[in-house]
Every structure is written in structure tokens, then in C-alpha cells.
C-alpha positions in Angstrom: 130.6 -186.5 88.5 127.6 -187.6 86.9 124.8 -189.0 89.4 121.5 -189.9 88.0 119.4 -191.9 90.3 116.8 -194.0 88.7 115.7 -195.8 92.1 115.2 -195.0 95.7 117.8 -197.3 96.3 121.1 -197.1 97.4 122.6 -200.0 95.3 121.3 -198.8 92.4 123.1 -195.1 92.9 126.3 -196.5 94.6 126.5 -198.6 91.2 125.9 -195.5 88.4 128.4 -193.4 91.2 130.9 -196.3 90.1 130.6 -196.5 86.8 131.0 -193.1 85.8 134.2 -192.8 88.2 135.2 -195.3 86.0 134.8 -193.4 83.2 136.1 -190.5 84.4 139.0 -192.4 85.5 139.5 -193.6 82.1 139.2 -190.4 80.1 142.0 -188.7 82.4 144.1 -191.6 81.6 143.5 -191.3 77.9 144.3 -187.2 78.2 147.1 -188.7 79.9 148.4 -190.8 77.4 147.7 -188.5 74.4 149.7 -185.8 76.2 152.8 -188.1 76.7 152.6 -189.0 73.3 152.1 -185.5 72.5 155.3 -184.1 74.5 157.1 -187.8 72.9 156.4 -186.8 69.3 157.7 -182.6 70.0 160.9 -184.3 71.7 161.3 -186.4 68.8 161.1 -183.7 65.8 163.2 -181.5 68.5 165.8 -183.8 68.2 165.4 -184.5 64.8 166.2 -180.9 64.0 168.9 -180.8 66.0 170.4 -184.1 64.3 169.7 -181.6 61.1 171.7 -178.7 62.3 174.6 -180.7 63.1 174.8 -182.1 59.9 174.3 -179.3 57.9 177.0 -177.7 60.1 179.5 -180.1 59.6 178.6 -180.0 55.7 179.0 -177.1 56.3 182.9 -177.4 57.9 183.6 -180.1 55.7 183.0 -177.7 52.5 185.0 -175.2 54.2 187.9 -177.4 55.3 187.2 -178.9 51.3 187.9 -175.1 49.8 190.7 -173.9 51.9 192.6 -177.7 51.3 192.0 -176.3 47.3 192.8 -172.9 47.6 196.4 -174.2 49.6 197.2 -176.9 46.6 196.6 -173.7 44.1 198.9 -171.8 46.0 201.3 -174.6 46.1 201.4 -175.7 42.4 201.3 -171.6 41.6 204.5 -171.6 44.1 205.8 -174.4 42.3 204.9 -173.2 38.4 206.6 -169.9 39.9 210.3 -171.8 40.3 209.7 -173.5 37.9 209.9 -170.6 35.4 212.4 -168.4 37.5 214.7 -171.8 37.2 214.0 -171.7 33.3 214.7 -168.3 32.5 217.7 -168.4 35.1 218.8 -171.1 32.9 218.3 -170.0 29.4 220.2 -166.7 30.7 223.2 -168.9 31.9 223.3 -171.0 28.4 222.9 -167.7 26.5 225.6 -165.8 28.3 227.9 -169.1 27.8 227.1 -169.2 24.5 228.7 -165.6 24.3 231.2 -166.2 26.3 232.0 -169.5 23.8 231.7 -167.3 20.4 234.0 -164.5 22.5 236.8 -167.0 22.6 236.1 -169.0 19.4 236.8 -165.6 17.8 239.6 -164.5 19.7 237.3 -161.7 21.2 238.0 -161.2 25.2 236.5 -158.2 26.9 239.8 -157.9 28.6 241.2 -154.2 28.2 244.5 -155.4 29.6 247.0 -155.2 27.0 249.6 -155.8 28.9 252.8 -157.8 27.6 253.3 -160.8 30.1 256.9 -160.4 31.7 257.2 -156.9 32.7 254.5 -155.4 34.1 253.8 -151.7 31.8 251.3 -151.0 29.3 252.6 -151.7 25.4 
């Protein structure tokens, strides 16, 4: 504390002994209040970055979930392009071989070596 006596008196001292208690008083509460605001602004961008790391990692998930959604329809519609074709060629196979089969009997053509005669059973 800062004492300056400028009288003999005792008032006079008491009075300056006051005043700068007062201002001591005062600049501790303004240290005070500057380091609350202090520690209130570092909780502030503390949880500022942490509201920015949970968003960036559920970007993050959300592209992830987003890629492997694609990557399973892909898989899908190259599943389903897959029948598709197997169906087709399965199909054109089955058309062509009845188309054979059809000229085979429209010219009297069977693949059957059996030259059998109908009642009795031997060879001719």
C-alpha cells in the first residue's frame, strides 16, 4: 500500500490509507474480471472447436455412408445388368436351338439313328 502523509495528522493519513485500499481493491477486481473473461472467451473457442470436429466428423460419416450407399447400388444394377444378359443369351440360345429343331422337322431331318420298323422290334 501506498502511504504518503502530507500532515501530522491522523485523519489526513487514515483518509489517503483509505483511498488507495480502495484502489487496490478495485484493480484486483478488474484483474479479476479480465481473467474470467479471459478463461470465458478460451472455453468459448474450446467449444467452438469442438462443435467443428463434430461436424467435420459427421461430414465426414455422412460422405462415407454416401459412397458405400453408391458403391452397393453399382453393385446391384451390375448384379442386375449381369442376369439380365445371362437371361438374353440363355434365351437367344433356346430360340436358336428351336429354330433348328423346327427346320429339322420341316425337312423331315431327325437326329434319331433308330431305324427301326414300328411292330417288331429288329433293325431293318
Amino acid at each position: 500500500m501506498i502511504i504518503i502523509i502530507i500532515s501530522s495528522s491522523s485523519s489526513s493519513s487514515i483518509i489517503i490509507i483509505i483511498i488507495t485500499t480502495i484502489i487496490i481493491i478495485i484493480i484486483i477486481i478488474i484483474i479479476i474480471i479480465i481473467i474470467i473473461i479471459i478463461i470465458i472467451i478460451i472455453i468459448i473457442i474450446i467449444i467452438i472447436i469442438i462443435i467443428i470436429i463434430i461436424i467435420i466428423i459427421i461430414i465426414i460419416i455422412i460422405i462415407i455412408i454416401i459412397i458405400i450407399i453408391i458403391f452397393i447400388i453399382i453393385i446391384i444394377i451390375i448384379i442386375i445388368i449381369s442376369i439380365i444378359i445371362i437371361i438374353s443369351i440363355i434365351i437367344i440360345i433356346l430360340i436358336r436351338a428351336q429354330r433348328l429343331d423346327l427346320r429339322a422337322t420341316d425337312t423331315g431331318l431327325n437326329n434319331s439313328s433308330d431305324t427301326r420298323p414300328e411292330g417288331n422290334g429288329h433293325w431293318a
